[in-house]
Structure formats: structure tokens, C-alpha cells
N, C-alpha and C positions, 0 to 999 in steps of 0.2 A: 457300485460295480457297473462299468460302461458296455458290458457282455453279457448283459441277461436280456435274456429272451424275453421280449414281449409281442404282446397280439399280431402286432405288426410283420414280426418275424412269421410269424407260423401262416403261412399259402397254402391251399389245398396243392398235395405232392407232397411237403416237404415231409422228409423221411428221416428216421432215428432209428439207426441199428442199436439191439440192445444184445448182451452178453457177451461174452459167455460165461454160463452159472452151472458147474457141476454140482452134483444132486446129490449129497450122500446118504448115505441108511441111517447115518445117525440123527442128520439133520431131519428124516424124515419120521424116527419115532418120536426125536425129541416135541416137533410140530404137534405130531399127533397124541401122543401122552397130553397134554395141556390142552388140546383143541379139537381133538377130531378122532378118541378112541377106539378104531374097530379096528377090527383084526387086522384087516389087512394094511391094513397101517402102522400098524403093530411090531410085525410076524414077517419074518419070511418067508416060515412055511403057510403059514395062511392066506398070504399074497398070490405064494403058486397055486395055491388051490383055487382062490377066487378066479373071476371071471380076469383080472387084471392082469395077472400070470407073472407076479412077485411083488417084492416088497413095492410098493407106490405110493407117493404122496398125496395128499387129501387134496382136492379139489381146491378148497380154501388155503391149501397150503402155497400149490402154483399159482393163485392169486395172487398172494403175501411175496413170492418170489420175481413175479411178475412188476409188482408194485415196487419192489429196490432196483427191479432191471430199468424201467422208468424213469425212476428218480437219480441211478447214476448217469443214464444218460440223457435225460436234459431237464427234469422236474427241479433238480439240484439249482439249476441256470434261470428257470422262469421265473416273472416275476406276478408267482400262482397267489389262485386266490381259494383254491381247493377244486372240487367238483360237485354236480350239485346229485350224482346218483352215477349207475352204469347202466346202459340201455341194452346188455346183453353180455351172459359170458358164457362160453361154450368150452366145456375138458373135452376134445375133440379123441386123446389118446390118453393112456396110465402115464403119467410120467413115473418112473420107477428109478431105484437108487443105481448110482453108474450113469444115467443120463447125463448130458452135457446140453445145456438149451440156451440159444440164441433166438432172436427176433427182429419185428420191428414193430414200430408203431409211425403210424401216418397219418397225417392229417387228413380228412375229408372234406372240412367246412370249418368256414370261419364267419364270425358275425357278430357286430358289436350289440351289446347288452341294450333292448333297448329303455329301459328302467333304469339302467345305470350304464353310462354312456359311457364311465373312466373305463368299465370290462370287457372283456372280449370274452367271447365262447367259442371255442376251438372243441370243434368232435375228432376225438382219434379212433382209428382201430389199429387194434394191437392182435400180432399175433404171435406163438411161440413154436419152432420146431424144436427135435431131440438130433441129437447127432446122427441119425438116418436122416434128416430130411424132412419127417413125418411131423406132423401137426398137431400139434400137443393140446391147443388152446390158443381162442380167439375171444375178444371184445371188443366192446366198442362203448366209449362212455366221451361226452362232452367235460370240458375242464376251463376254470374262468383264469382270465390270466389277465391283468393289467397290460392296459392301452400306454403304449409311451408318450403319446401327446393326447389326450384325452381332449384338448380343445378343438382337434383338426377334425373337421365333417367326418359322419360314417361313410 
């Protein structure tokens, strides 16, 4: 493929709009029956009750969502070599069902591997709003991605 993204591509700036991913009730019990059982994850009524203020996604869930918004828009393309952790995730708001969430993710840094010179390490931060605008969730995790000329100086 003559269009994948490698190390080279990724500058600190360059930007990936991610979404849009509407959020339903369903996908939101179905998540949390299997991975993340409390109530309010649950329940609609127990949503409104909690501090969330209706049915919402688990935390791990907007990770998991956050993680395909990614990978449609350019993880798909990279020529990745996975990540080696995340240096931070923050649920900034509930994402709750009915939301519609958009983002980006942005490069901060780039720097070739230096133990292995064929990878690059690219830090992103990502972040996601809900269709107000509001800030749903931010991270920020480094990602190893294949150097397209791995002979050429760092």
C-alpha cells in the first residue's frame, strides 16, 4: 500500500479528526453487561439517580470507542507497530446514550526508537467532545509506527 502512514508522516501538529460515533443505550448495556456491571450502566433509572444523571457509558467503554474512532481515522493507514502503554486517560464528562462524539487526536512528538532505529514513537493526545462541545475525555499515549526509510539518519 503506497499510503500508509509512516513515522515520517506524523510532525508534531499534524491532526486527525475523529467521528462521528453516536452512543446508544444499547450499545451502552450491551458494553457494560460483559465488562463494566453497575448500575448505572445498566439502568436508566439508576443513571438518573447517580451522580451521572442517566444512562452512561463506562469509562472503559469510551476508551473501546475512542480506540475504533482512531483506528478509522488513521491507525487503519499506519504502518503501526502497536503502543508500548498510555501516559494518561482522563473521562473529563458521562458520555451518556444519545450523545454523538467527535474528536481529534494530535501529534505532540516524534522520535526515532533509539534501540530500534527501523521505529518511530509518535505521542498523541486525543481528545473527545459530545455534541454540546463539552469534553468527554482526553489521553495521551505514545504509538510505535514504522520508519519508511529506516537507513536515512535520525
Amino acid at each position: 500500500m503506497t499510503d500508509m502512514i509512516h513515522f515520517e508522516d506524523l510532525t508534531p501538529g499534524t491532526t486527525f479528526e475523529l467521528g462521528p460515533k453516536p452512543v446508544s443505550s444499547d450499545e451502552i448495556i450491551e458494553f457494560a453487561s460483559e465488562f463494566d456491571p453497575q448500575p448505572m450502566h445498566l439502568d436508566e433509572k439508576a443513571g438518573e439517580a447517580s451522580i451521572l444523571g442517566g444512562l452512561a457509558a463506562s469509562g472503559w467503554h469510551t476508551c473501546a470507542m475512542m480506540m475504533r474512532m482512531i483506528y478509522d481515522a488513521y491507525v487503519c493507514r499506519a504502518a503501526g507497530e502497536g503502543a508500548p502503554g498510555i501516559e494518561f486517560v482522563s473521562w473529563k464528562r458521562p458520555v451518556l446514550a444519545g450523545d454523538v462524539l467527535t474528536g481529534t487526536s494530535e501529534v505532540l512528538e516524534a522520535r526515532r526508537s533509539a534501540s530500534r532505529p527501523a521505529i518511530g514513537i509518535v505521542r498523541f493526545r486525543t481528545k473527545l467532545t459530545n455534541q454540546r462541545g463539552e469534553t468527554v475525555y482526553e489521553s495521551e499515549n505514545p504509538i510505535m509506527i514504522r520508519v519508511r526509510t529506516p537507513e536515512a539518519k535520525a
